[in-house]
N, C-alpha and C positions, 0 to 999 in steps of 0.2 A: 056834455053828458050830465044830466041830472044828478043828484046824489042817489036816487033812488034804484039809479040803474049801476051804478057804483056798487050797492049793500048787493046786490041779485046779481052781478058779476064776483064779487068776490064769496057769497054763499055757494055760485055754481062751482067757482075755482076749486074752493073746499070740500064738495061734494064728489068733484073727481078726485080728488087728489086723497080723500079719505079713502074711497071706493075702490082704487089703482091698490092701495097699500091693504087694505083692512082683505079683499079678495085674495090677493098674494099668499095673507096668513090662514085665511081659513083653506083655499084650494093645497097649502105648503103643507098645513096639519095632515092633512088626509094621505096627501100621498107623501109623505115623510113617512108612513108607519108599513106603508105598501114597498115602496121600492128605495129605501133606504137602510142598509146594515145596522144593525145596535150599536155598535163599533162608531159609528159617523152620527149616529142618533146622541149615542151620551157626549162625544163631544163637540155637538153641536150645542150643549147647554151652556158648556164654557165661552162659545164665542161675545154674548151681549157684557157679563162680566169683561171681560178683556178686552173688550174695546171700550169700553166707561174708562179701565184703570189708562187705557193708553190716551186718551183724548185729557184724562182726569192729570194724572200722574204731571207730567210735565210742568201744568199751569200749578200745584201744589208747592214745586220744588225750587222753581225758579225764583223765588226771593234773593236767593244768595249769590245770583247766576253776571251781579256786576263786582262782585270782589274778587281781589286778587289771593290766591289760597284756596285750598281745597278746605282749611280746617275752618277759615273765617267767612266763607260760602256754606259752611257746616250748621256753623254757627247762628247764623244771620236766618237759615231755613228751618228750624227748629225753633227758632224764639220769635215764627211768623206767625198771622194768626190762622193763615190758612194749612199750615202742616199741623197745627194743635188742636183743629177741629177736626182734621181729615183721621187723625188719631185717636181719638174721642170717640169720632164715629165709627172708626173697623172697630177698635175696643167695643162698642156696643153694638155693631152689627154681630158679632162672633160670638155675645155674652146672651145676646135675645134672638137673632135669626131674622130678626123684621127689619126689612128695608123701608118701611114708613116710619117706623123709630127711630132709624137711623138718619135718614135722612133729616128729620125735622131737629134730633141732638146735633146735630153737624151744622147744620144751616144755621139753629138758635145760639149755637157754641160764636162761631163763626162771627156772625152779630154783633154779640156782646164783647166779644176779643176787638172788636173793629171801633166800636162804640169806646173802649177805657184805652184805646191806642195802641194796642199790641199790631 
């Protein structure tokens, strides 16, 4: 197989697989507001948060997750660098409202803690 037929296999793969999901949300909009309660409407806002903090949460906490103690796994997860970013950045999602701020304090936090050894 060519490489050329390679780049035109995987733009099609793309193009369905955009298509499949991007359709879902436009056809989901429309009739989310038709046959769906308000009730299941507002808490369906909550569902994308909630599963970020459950995929997110776990990998955050686990630093301390080979010591023996509850206070020295405490310990060990708070002086990581990825609980000191992830803190950083609710601290400044909740202070500004913007999740591209957030995200980029979090990540540059994150970074630099990783870079001086924390």
């Amino acid at each position: 197989m060519s490489s050329g037929a390679v780049w035109v296999a995987f733009a099609l793969a793309g193009f369905v697989t955009f298509s499949q999901r991007s359709l879902f949300f436009w056809l989901s909009e429309r009739a989310a507001h038709q046959l769906l309660p308000t009730q299941v409407q507002r808490a369906l806002r909550y569902v994308a948060p909630a599963a970020f903090a459950a995929i997110a949460a776990p990998r955050i906490v686990a630093a301390g997750s080979g010591s023996s103690g509850v206070l020295s796994a405490l310990g060990e997860t708070v002086l990581d660098a990825r609980f000191v970013a992830a803190a950083v950045a609710a601290l400044v999602m909740w202070r500004t409202g913007k999740l591209p701020v957030m995200l980029v304090v979090g990540l540059v936090l994150f970074w630099v803690l990783r870079a001086v050894g924390l």
